[in-house]
Backbone as a printed PyTorch tensor [residue, N CA C, xyz], in Angstrom:
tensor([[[-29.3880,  29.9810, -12.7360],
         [-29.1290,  28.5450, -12.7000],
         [-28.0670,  28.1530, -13.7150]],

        [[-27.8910,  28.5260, -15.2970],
         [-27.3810,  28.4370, -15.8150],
         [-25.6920,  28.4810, -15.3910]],

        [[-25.4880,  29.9210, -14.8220],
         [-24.0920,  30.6150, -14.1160],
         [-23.6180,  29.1510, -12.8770]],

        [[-24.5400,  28.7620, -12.1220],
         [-24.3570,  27.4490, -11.6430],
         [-23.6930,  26.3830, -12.0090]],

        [[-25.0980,  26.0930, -12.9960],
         [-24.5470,  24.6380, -13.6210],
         [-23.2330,  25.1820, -14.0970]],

        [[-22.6800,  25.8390, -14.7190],
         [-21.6520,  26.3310, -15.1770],
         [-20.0870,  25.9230, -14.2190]],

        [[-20.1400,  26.4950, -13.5730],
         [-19.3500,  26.2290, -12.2930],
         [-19.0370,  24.5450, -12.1510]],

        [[-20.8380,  24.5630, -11.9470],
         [-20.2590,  22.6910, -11.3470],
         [-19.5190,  21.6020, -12.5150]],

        [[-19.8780,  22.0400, -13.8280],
         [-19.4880,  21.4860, -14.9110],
         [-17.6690,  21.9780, -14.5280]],

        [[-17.3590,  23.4560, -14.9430],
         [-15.7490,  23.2130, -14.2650],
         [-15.7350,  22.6030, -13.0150]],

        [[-16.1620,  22.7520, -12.3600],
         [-15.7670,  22.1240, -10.8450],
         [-15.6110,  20.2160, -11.2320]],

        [[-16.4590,  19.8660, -12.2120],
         [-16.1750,  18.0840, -12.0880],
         [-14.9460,  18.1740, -13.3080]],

        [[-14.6320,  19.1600, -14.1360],
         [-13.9030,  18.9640, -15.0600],
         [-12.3060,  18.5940, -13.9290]],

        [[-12.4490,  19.7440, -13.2820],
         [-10.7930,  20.2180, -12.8040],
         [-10.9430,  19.2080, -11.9390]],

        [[-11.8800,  18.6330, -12.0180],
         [-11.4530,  17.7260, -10.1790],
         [-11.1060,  16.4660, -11.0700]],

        [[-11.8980,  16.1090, -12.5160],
         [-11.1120,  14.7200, -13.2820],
         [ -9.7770,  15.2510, -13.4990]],

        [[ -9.1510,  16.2900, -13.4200],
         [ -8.0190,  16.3670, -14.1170],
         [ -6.8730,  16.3100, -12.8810]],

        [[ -7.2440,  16.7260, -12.0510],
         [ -6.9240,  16.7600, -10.5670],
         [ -6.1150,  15.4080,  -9.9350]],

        [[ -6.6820,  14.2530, -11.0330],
         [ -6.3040,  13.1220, -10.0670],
         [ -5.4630,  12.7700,  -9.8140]],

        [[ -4.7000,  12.1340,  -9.1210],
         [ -3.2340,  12.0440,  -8.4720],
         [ -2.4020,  11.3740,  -9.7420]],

        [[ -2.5710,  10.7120, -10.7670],
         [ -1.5630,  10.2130, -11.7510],
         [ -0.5700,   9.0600, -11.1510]],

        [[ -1.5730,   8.3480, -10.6920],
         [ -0.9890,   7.3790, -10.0060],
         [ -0.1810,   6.2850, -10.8950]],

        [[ -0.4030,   6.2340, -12.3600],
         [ -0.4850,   5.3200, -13.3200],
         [  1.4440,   5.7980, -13.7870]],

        [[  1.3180,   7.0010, -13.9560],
         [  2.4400,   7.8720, -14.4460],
         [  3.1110,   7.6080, -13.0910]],

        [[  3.3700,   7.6270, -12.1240],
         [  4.6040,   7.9930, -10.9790],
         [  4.5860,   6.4470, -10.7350]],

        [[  3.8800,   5.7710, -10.6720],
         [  4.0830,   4.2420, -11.1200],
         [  5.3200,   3.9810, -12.0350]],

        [[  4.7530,   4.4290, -13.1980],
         [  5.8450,   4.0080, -14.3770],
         [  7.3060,   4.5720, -14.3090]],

        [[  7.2620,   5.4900, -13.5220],
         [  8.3260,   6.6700, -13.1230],
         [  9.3150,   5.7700, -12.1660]],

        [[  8.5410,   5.3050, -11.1410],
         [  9.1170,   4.5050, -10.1620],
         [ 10.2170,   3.0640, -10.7600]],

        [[  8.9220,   2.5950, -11.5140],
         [  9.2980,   1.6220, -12.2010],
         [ 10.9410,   1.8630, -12.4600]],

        [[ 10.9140,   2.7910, -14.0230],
         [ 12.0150,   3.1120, -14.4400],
         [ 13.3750,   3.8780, -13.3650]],

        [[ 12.9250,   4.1460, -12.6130],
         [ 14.0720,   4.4240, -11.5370],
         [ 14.5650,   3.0360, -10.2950]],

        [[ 13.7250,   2.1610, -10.0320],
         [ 14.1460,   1.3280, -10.1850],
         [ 15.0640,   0.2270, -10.8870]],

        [[ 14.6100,  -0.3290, -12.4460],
         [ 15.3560,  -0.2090, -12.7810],
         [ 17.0290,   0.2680, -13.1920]],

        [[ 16.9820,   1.6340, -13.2020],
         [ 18.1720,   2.3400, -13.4580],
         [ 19.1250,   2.4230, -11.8340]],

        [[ 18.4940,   2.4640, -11.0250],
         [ 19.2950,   1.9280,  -9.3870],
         [ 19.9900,   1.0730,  -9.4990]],

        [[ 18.7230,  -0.0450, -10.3040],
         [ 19.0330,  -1.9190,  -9.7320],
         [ 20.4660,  -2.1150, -11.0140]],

        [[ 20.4010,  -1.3280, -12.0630],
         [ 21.4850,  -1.8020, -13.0230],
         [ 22.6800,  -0.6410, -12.6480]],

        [[ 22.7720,   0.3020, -12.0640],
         [ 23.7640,   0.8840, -11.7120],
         [ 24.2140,   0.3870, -10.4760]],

        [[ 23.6820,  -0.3020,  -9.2290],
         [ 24.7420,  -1.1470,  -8.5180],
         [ 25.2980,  -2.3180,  -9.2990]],

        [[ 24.7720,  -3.1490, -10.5950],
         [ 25.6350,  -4.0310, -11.2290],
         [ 27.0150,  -3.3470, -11.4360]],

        [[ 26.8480,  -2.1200, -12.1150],
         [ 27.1810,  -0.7280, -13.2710],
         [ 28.9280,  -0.9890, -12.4560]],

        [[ 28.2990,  -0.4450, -10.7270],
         [ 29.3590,   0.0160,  -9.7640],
         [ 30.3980,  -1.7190,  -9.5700]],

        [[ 29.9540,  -2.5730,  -9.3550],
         [ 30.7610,  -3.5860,  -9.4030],
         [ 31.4500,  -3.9110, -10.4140]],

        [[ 31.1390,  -3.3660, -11.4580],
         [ 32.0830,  -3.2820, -12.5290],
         [ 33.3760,  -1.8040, -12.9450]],

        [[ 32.8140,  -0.8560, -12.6730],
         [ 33.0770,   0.1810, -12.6900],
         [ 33.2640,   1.3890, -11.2350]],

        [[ 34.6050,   1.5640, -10.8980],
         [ 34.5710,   2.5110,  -9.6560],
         [ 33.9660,   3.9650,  -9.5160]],

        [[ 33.8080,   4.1610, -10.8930],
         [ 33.3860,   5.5500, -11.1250],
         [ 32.1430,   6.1490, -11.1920]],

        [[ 31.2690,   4.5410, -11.0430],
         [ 29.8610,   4.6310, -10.4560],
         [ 29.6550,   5.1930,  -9.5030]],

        [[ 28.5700,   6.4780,  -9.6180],
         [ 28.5670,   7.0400,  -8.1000],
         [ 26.9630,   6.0400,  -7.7770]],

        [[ 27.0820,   6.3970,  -6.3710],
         [ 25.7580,   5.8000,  -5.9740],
         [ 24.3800,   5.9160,  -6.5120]],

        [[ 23.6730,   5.0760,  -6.9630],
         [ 22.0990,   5.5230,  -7.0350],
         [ 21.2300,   4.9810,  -6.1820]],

        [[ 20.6700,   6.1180,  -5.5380],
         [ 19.5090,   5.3480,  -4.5360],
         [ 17.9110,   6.0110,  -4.3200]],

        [[ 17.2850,   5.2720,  -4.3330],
         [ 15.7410,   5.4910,  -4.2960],
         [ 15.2600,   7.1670,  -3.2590]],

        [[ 14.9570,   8.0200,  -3.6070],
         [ 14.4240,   8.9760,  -2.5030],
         [ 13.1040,   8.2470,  -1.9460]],

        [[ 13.6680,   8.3270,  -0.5230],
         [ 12.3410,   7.4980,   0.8170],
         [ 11.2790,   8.8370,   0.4800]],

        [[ 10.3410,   8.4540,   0.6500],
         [  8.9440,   9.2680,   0.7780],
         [  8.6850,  10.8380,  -0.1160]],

        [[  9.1780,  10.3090,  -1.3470],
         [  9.6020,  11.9240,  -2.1270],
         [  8.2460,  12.5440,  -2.2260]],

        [[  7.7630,  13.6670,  -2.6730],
         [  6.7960,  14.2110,  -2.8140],
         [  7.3350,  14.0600,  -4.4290]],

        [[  6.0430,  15.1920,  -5.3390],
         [  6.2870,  14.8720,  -6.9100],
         [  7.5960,  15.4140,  -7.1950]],

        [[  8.0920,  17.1030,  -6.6360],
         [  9.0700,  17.4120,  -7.0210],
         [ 10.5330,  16.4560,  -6.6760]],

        [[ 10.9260,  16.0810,  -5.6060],
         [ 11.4870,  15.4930,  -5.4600],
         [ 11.8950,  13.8430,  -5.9960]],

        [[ 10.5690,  13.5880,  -6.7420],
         [ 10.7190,  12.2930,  -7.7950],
         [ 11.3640,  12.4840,  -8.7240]],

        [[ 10.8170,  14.0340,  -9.5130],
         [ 11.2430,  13.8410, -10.9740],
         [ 12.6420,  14.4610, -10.8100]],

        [[ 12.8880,  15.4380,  -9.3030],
         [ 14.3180,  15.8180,  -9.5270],
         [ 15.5290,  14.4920,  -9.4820]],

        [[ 14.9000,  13.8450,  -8.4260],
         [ 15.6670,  12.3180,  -8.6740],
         [ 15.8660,  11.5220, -10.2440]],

        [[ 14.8670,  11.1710, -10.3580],
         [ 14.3810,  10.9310, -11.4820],
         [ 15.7750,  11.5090, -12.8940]],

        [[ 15.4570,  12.6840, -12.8040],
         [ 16.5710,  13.2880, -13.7260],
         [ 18.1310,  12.9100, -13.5080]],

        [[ 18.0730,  13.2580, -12.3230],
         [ 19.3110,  12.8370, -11.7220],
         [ 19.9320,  11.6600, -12.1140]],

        [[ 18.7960,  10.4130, -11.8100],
         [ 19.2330,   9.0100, -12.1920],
         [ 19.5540,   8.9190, -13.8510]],

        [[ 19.2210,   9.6980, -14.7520],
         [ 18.8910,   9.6520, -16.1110],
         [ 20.2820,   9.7400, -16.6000]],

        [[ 20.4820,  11.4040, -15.9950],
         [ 22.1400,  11.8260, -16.3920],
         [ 23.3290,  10.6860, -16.1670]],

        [[ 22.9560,  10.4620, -14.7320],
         [ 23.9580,   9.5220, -14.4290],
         [ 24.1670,   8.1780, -15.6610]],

        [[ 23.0510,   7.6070, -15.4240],
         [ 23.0320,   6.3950, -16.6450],
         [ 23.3750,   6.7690, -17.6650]],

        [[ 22.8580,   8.0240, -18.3460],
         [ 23.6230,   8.1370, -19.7150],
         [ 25.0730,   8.2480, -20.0290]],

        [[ 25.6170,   8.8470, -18.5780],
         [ 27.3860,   8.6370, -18.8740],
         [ 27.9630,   7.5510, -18.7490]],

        [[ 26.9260,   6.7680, -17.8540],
         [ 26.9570,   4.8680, -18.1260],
         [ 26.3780,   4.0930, -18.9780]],

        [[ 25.7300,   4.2930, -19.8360],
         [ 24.7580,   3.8970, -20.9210],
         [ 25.3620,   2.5530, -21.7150]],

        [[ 26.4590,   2.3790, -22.0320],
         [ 27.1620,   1.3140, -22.2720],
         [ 27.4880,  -0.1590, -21.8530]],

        [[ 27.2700,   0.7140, -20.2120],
         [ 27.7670,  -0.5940, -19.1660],
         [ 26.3760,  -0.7280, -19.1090]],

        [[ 25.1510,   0.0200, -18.8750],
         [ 23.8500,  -0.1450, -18.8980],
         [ 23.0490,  -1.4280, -20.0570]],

        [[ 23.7260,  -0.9860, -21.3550],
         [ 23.0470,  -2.0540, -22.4690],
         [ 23.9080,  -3.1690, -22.0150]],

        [[ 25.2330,  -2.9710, -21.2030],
         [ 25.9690,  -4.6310, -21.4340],
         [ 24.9500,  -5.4420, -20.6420]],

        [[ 24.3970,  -4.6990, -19.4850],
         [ 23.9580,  -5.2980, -18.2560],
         [ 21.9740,  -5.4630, -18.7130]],

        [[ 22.1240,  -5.9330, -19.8550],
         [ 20.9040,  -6.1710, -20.4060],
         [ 19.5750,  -4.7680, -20.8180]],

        [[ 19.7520,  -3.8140, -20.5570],
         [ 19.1070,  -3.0910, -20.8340],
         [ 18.7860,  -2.8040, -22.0030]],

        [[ 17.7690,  -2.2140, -22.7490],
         [ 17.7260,  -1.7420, -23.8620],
         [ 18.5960,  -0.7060, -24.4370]],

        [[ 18.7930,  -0.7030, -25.5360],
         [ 19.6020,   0.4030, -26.0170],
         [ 19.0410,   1.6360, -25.7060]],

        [[ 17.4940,   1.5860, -26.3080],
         [ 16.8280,   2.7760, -26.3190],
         [ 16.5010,   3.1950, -25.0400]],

        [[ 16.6390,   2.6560, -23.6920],
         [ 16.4470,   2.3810, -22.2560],
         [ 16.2780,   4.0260, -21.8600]],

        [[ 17.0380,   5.0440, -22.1930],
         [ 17.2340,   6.2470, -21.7540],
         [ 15.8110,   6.8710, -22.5620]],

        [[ 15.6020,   6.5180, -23.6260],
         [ 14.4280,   7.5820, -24.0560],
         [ 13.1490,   7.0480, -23.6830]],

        [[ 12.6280,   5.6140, -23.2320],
         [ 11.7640,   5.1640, -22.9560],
         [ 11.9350,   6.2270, -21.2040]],

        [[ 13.0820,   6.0290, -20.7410],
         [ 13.2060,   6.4710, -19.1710],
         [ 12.5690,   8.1930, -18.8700]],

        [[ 13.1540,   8.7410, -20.2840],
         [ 12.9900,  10.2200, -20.8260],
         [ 11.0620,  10.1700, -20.9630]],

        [[ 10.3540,   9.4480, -21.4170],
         [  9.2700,   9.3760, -21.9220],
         [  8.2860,   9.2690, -20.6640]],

        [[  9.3340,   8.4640, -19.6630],
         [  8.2100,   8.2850, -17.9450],
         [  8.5430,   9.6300, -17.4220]],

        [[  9.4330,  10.2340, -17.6280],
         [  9.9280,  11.7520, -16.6440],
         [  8.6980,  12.2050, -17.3920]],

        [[  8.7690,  12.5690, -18.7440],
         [  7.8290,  13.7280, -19.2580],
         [  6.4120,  13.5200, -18.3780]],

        [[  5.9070,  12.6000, -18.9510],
         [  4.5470,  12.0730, -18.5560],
         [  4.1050,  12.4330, -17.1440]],

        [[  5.2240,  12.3300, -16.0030],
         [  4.5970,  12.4960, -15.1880],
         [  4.8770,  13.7180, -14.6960]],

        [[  5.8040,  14.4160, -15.3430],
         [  6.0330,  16.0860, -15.2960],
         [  4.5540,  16.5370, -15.8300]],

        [[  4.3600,  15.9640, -17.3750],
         [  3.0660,  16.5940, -17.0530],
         [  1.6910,  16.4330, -16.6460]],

        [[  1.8390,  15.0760, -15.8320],
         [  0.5720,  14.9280, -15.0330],
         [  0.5470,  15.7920, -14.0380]],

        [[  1.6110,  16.6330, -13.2280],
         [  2.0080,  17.2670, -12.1190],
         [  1.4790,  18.6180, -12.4320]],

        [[  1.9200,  19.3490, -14.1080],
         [  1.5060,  20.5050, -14.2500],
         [  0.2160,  20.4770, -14.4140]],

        [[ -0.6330,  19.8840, -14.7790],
         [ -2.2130,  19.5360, -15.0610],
         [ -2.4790,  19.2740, -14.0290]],

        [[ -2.2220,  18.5470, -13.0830],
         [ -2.8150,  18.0680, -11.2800],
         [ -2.7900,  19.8040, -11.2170]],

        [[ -1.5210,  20.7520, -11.1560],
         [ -1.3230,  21.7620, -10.4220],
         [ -2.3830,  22.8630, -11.3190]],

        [[ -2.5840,  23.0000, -12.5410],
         [ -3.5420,  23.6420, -13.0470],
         [ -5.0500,  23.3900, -12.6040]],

        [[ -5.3070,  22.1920, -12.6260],
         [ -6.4150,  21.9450, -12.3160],
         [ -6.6850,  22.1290, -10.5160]],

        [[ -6.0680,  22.2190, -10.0470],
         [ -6.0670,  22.5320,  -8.4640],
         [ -6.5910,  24.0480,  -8.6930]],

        [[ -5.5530,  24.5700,  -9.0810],
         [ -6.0290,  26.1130,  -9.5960],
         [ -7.3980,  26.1120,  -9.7450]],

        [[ -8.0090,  25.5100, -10.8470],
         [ -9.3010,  25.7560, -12.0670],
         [-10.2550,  25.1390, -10.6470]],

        [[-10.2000,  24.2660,  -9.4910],
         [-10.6370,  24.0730,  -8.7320],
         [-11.6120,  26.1340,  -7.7610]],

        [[-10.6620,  26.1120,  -7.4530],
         [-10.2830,  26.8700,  -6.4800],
         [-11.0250,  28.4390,  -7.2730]],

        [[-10.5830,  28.4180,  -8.3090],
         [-11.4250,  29.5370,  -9.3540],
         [-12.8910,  29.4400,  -9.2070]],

        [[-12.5820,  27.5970,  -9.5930],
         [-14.3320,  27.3630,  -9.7300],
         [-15.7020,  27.7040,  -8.4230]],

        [[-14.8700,  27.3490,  -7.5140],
         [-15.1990,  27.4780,  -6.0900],
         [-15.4280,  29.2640,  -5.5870]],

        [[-14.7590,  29.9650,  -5.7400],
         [-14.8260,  31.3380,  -5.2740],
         [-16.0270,  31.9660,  -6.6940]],

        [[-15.5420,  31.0930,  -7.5350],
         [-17.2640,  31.8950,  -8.8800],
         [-18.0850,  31.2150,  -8.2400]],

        [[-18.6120,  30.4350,  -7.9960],
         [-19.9850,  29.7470,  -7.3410],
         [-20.3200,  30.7840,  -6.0290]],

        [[-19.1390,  30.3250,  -5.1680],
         [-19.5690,  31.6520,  -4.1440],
         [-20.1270,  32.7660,  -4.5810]],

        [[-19.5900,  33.5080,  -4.9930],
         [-19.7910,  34.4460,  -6.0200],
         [-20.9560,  34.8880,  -6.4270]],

        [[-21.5620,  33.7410,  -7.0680],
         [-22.7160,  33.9050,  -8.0050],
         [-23.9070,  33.4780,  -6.7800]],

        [[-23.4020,  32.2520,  -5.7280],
         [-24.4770,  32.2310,  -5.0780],
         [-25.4100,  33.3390,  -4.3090]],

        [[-24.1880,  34.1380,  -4.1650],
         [-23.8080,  35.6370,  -3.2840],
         [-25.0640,  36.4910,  -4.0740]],

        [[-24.7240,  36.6710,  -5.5770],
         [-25.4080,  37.5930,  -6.3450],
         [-26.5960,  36.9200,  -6.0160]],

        [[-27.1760,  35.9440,  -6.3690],
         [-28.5950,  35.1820,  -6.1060],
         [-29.3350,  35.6010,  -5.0990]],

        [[-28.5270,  35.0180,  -3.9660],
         [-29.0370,  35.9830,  -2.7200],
         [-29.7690,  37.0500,  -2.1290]],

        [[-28.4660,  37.6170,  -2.9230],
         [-28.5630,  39.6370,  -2.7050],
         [-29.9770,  39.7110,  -3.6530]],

        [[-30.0350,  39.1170,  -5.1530],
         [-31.0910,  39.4370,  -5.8090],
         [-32.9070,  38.6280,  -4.8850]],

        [[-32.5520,  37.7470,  -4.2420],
         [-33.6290,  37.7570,  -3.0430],
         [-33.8200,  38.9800,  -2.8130]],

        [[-33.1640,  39.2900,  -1.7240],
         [-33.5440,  39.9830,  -0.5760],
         [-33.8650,  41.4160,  -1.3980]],

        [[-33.4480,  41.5720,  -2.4220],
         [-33.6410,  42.7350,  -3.2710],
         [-35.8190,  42.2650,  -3.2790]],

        [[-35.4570,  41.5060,  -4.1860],
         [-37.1340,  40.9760,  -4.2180],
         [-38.0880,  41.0350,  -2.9140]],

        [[-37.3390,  40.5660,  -1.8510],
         [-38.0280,  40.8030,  -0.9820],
         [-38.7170,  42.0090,  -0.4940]],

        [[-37.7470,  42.6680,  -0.4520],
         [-38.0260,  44.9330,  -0.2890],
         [-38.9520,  45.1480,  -1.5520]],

        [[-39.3120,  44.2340,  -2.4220],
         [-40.1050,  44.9970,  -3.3350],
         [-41.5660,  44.1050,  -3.5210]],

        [[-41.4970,  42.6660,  -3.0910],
         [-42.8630,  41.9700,  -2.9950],
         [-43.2340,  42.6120,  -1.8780]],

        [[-42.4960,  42.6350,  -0.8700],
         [-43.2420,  43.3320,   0.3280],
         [-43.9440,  44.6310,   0.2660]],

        [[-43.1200,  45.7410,  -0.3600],
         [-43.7300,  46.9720,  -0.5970],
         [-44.9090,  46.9000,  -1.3990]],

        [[-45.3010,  45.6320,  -2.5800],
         [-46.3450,  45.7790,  -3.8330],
         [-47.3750,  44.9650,  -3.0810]],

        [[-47.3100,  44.4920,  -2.0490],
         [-48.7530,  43.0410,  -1.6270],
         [-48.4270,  42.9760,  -0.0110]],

        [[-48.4490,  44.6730,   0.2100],
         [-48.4510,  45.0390,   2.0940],
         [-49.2270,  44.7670,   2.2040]],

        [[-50.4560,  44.6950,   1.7400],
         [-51.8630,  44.9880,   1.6910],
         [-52.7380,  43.6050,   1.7670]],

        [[-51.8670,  42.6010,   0.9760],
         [-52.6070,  41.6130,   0.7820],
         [-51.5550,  40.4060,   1.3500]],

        [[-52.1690,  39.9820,   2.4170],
         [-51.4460,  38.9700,   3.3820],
         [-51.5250,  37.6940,   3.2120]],

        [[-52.4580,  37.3090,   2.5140],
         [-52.6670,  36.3450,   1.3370],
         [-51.2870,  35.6540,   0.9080]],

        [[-51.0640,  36.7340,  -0.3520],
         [-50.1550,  36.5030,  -1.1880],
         [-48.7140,  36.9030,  -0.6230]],

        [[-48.6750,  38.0890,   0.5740],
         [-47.1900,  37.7080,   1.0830],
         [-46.7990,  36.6400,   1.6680]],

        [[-47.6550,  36.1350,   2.7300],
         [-47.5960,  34.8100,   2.8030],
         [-47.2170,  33.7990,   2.0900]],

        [[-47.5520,  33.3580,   1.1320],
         [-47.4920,  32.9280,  -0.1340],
         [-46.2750,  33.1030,  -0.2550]],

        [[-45.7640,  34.1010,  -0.4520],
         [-44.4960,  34.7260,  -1.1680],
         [-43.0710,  34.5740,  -0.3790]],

        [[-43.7660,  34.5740,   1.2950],
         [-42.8020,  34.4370,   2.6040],
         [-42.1870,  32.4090,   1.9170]],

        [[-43.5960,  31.8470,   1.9820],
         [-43.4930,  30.2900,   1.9100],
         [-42.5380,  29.5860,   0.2990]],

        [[-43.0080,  30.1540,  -0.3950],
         [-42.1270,  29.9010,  -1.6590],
         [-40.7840,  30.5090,  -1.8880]],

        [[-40.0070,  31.7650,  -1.1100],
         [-39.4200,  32.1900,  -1.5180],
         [-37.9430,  31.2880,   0.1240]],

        [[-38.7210,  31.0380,   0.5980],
         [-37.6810,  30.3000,   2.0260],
         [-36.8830,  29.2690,   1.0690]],

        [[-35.3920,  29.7710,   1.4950],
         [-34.2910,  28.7010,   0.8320],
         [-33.6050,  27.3600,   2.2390]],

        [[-33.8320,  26.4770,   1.5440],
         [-33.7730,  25.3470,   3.0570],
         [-32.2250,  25.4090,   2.9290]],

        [[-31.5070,  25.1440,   3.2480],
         [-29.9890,  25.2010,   3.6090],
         [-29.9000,  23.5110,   3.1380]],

        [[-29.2230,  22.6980,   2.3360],
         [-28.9210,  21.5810,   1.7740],
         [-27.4770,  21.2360,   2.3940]],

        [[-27.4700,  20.2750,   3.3790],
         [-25.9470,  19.3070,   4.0410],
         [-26.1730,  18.0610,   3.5770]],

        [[-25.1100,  17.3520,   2.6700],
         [-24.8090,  16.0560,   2.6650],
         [-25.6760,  15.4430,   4.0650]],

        [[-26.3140,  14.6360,   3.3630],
         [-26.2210,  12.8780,   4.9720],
         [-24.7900,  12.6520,   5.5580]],

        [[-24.4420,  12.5890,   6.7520],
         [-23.6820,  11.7560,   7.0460],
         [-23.5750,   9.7320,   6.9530]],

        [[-22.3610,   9.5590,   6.2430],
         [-22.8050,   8.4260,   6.2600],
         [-23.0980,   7.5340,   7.5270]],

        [[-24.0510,   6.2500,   7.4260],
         [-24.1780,   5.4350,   9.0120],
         [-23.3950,   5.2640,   9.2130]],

        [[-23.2610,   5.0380,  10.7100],
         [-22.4790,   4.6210,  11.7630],
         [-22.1430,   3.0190,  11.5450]],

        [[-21.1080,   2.9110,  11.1520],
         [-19.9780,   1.5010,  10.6820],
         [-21.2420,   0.7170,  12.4720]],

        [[-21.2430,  -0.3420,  11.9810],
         [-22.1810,  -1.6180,  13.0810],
         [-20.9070,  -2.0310,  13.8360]]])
């Protein structure tokens, strides 16, 4: 039981760590917004503005590669950036949303892992449990052939019921 609980304790750890970081690619967004919305000012002032534009439906990698992308760009504009109201410090606050959600991504992706570990040890161990039944079984049976009593007994206490979630009711 112990080897169990064990498991399920990682199993709720990796699954809190797991969570999508919705808070971080938020703030990420945020700041790339921003840096879009002041580099089309950037370009009406300047021809040498190349385009910045939002990636439609990015997955994570494709955010933060944007993401970077937009960073570089602004910093060789960084000037026309503070004229156009931005903060000075605008690039390291921008630097501070990349990290964050770089490393909510490596922790989502570790903990997916620590998932998946956790899951094949439970198997695992449930497996050994098992096997150590049926081991028991070949040997209560051989010690109390005799006494039908207590195999009985032994048939009734030792039956494992198979445990499925409820489905939830049927929406009215």
């Amino acid at each position: 039981m112990a080897a169990i609980d064990r498991h399920l304790v990682t199993l709720r750890w990796a699954h809190q760590h797991a969570a999508h970081g919705e808070h971080e690619r938020a703030a990420l967004r945020r700041w790339m917004l921003t840096v879009a919305r002041t580099a089309q000012g950037v370009a009406r002032l300047d021809a040498d503005m190349p385009p910045v534009r939002m990636p439609r439906h990015a997955n994570d990698a494709t955010l933060l590669a944007s993401a970077r992308a937009f960073l570089e760009t602004g910093r060789r504009f960084h000037d026309r950036f503070v004229t156009l109201g931005l903060d000075p410090a605008w690039a390291a606050h921008f630097t501070a949303a990349i990290d964050a959600f770089d490393s909510r991504v490596l922790r989502r992706r570790s903990a997916t892992g620590d998932i998946a570990h956790a899951h094949t040890s439970l198997r695992e161990t449930l497996a050994d449990g098992f096997a150590a039944v049926r081991l028991l079984d070949v040997i209560v049976a051989n010690r109390l052939h005799d006494d039908v009593v207590e195999l009985s007994a032994w048939r009734r206490v030792r039956h494992v019921t198979r445990w499925a979630p409820k489905s939830p009711p049927a929406a009215a």
